[in-house]
C-alpha positions in Angstrom: 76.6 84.8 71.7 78.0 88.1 71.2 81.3 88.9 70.1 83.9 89.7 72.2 87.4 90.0 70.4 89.4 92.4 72.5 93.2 93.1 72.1 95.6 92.6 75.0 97.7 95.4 76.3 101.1 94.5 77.5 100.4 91.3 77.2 103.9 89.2 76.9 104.4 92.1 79.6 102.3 89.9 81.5 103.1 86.7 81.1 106.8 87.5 81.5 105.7 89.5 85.0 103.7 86.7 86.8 106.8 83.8 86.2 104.1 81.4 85.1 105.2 78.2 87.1 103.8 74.9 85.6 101.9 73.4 88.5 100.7 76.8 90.1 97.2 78.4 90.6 96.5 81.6 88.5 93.5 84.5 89.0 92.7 86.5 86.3 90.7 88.6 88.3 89.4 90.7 84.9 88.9 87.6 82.3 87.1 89.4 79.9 87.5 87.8 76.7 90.5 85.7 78.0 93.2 87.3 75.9 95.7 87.4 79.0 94.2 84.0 80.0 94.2 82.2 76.5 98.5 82.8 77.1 98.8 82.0 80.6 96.8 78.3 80.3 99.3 77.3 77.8 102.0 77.5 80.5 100.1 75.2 82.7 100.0 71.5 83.0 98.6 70.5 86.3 97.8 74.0 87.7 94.4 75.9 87.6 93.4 79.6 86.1 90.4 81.0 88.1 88.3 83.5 85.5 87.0 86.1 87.5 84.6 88.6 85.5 81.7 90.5 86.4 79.8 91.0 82.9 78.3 87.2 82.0 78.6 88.2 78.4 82.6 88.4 78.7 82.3 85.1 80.9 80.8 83.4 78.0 83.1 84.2 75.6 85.7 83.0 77.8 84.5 80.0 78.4 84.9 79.5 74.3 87.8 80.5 73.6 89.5 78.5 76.6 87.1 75.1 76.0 90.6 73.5 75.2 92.3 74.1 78.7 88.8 73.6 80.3 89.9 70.8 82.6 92.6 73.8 84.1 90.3 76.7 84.3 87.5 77.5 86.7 84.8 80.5 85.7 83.4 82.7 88.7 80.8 85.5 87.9 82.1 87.9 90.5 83.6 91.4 91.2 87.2 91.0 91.2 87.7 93.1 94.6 85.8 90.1 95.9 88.5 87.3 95.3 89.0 86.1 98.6 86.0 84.4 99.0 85.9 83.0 95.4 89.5 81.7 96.4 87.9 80.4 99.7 85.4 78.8 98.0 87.4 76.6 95.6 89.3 75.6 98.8 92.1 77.3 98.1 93.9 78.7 100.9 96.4 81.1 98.1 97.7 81.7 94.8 100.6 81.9 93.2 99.6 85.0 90.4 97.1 87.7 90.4 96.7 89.7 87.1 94.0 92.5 87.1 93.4 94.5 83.5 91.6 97.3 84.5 90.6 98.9 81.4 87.0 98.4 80.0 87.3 95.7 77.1 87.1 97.1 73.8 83.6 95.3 73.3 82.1 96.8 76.4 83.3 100.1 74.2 82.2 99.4 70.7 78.5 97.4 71.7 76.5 100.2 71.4 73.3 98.8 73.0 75.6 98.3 76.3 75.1 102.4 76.7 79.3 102.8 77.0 79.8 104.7 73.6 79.0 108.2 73.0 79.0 107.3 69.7 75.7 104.9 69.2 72.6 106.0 70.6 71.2 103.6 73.4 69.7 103.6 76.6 71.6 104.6 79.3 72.9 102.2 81.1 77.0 101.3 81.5 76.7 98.3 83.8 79.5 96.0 83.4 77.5 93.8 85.4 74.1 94.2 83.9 72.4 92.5 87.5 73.6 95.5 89.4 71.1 97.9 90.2 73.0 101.4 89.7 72.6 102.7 86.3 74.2 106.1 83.9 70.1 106.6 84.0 70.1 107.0 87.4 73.3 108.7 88.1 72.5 111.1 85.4 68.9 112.1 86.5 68.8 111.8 90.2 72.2 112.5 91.5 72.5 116.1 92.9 74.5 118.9 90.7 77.1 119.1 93.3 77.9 115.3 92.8 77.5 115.2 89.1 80.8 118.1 89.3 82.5 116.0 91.2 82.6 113.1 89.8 82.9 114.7 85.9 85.9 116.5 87.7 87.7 113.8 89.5 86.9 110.7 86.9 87.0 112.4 84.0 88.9 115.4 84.8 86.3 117.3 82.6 87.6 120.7 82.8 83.8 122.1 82.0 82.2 120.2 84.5 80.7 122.6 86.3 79.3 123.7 82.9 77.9 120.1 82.5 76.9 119.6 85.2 74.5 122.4 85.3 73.5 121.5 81.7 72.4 118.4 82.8 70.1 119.4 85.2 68.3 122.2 84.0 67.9 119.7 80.9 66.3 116.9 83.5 63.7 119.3 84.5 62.0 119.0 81.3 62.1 115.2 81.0 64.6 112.2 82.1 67.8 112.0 79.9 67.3 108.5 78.9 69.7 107.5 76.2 73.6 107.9 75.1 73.1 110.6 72.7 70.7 112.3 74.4 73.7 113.0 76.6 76.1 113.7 73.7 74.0 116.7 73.3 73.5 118.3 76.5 77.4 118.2 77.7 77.9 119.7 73.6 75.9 122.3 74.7 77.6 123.2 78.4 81.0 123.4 76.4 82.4 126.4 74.6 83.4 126.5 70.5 87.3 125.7 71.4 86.4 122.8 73.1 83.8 121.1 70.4 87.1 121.9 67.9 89.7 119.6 69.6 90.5 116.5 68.5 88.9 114.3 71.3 85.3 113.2 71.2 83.3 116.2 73.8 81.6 113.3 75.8 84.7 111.2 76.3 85.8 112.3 79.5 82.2 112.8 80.9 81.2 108.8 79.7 84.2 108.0 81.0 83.6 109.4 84.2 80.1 108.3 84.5 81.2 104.6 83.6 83.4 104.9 86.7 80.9 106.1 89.1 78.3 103.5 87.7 80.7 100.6 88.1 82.4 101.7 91.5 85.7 101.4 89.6 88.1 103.4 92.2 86.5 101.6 95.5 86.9 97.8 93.4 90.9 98.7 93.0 91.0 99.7 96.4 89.2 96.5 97.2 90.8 94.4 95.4 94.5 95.6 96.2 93.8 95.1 99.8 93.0 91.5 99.2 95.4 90.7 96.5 98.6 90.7 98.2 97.3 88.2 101.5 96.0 85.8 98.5 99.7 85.6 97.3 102.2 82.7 98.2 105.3 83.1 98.6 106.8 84.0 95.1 103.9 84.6 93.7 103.5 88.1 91.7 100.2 90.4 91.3 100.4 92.2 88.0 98.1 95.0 87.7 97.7 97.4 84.5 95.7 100.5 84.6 94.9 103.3 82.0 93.7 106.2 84.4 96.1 108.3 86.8 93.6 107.8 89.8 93.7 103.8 89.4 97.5 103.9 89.1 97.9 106.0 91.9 95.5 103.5 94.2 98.2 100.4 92.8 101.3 102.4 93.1 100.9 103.3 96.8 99.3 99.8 97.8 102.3 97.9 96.5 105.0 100.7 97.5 103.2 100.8 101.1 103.2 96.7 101.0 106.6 96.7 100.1 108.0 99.8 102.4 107.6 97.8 105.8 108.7 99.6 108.7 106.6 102.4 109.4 108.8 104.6 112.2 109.3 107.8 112.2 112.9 108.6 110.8 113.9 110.1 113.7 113.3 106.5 115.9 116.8 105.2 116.6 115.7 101.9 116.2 112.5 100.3 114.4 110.0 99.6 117.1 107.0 98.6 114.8 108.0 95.6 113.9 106.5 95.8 110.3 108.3 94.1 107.5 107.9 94.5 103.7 105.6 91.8 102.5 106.2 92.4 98.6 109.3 93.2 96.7 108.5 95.6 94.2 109.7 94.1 90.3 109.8 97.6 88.6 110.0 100.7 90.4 108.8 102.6 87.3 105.2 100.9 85.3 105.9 99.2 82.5 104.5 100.8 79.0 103.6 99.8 75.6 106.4 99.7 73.2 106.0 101.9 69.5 105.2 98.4 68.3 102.2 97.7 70.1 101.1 101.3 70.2 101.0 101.2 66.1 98.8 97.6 66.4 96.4 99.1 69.4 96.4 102.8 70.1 94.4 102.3 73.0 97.4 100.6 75.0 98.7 104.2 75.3 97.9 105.1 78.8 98.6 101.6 79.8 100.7 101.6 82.7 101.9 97.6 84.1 103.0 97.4 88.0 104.0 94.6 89.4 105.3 93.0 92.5 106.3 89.3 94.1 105.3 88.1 97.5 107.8 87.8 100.0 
């Protein structure tokens, strides 16, 4: 089996957050290699953790590390936007925590031959879920210059990306791109000196953005936001930590809009939509690493925590 040791951000953040209770029913809708979950378990007694994770490789490690709380956790090979009908079919009617770790496990990073790192030549490839059928090969050689800016732009906000993106297909005229560093070199060669001098990798932003696009990541937030909350019973809390602006920004307005109720204009006298906040929200600002953790795992620096408790 590979290995799959991955550091948890924020994670007594977490635990404290979702007010474990005893006898409830957890989702970790992101298991990965149950860092989060190996904590929350030890807080149960007759309740359940349902393991959702879309890569089987991160599912399989999980199911080691948790083999001694196995009679209180259930595995589900799914997209953690579709929750609601892995809830459903458990017979579960709601839950009483959500946690979702958006970032892309440190493995997922660091395994070369997975096509994430800029850093080890491989195929490209950047499936979390190596059954889907989109791949970086594809994205890369058949989607349109246009798209390839925009997404370089948005995701990654790649200030060269029209650069890049032009780079990249004039170079897929000749032949496909077809593996990591292949890559590495074209966007090295769209970017100017001052750039290639800083002190972040050239390619980061551009992987990063590609791994986005891949993997659908903004639509599976907006997906999964939208069914989170309903899953919720009363009391129960959805903790969500993200590491990129445009995921926080989907989380931040879901639970503020959940929370915000009434949706008259301010100039109604009276509220005549009825609408009633549905969440409370538990921090108005995100919660962030501390100097300690940042010192142990730099990569919990643009973790941001949000969380909010059913009403």
């Amino acid at each position: 089996m590979s290995e799959f040791h991955h550091i948890s951000v924020l994670l007594q953040e977490c635990i404290d957050g979702l007010a474990i209770r005893p006898d409830g029913v957890y989702i970790d809708g992101t298991l990965g290699g149950a860092g989060h979950s190996s904590q929350i378990v030890k807080y149960l007694t007759t309740g359940r953790l349902i393991g959702i994770d879309r890569d089987p490789v991160a599912l399989e490690a999980a199911g080691e590390r948790l083999k001694p709380y196995q009679d209180n956790v259930t595995f589900v090979h799914s997209n953690f936007c579709e929750m609601t009908q892995a809830v459903k079919n458990l017979g579960l009617s709601g839950v009483d925590g959500i946690l979702l770790d958006l970032g892309v496990s440190s493995p997922q990073l660091d395994d070369g031959a997975r096509g994430f790192s800029y850093m080890v030549d491989a195929p490209l490839d950047m499936r979390m879920n190596n059954q889907d059928i989109l791949s970086a090969y594809q994205v890369v050689n058949t989607w349109s210059q246009e798209e390839l800016k925009r997404i370089l732009y948005t995701y990654g906000e790649e200030r060269y990306a029209p650069q890049i993106a032009a780079a990249i297909c004039r170079r897929r005229e000749l032949s496909p791109i077809e593996t990591t560093l292949e890559l590495v070199d074209v966007i090295r060669s769209a970017m100017p000196g001052q750039a290639l001098r800083e002190k972040q990798h050239p390619a980061k932003r551009s992987f990063q953005a590609i791994r986005i696009a891949v993997n659908d990541e903004l639509g599976s937030v907006e997906k999964a936001m939208a069914a989170a909350i309903p899953l919720l019973n009363t009391g129960g809390r959805l903790a969500v930590i993200t590491f990129h602006s445009l995921e926080d920004r989907i989380v931040k307005n879901a639970m503020a809009e959940a929370a915000k109720g009434c949706t008259c204009p301010p100039s109604f006298p009276v509220c005549v939509c009825g609408k009633k906040p549905i969440v409370k929200l538990i921090s108005r600002k995100p919660i962030v690493a501390t100097d300690e953790e940042l010192k142990v795992n730099p990569r919990s620096r643009s973790a941001k925590l949000r969380i909010c408790e059913k009403l």
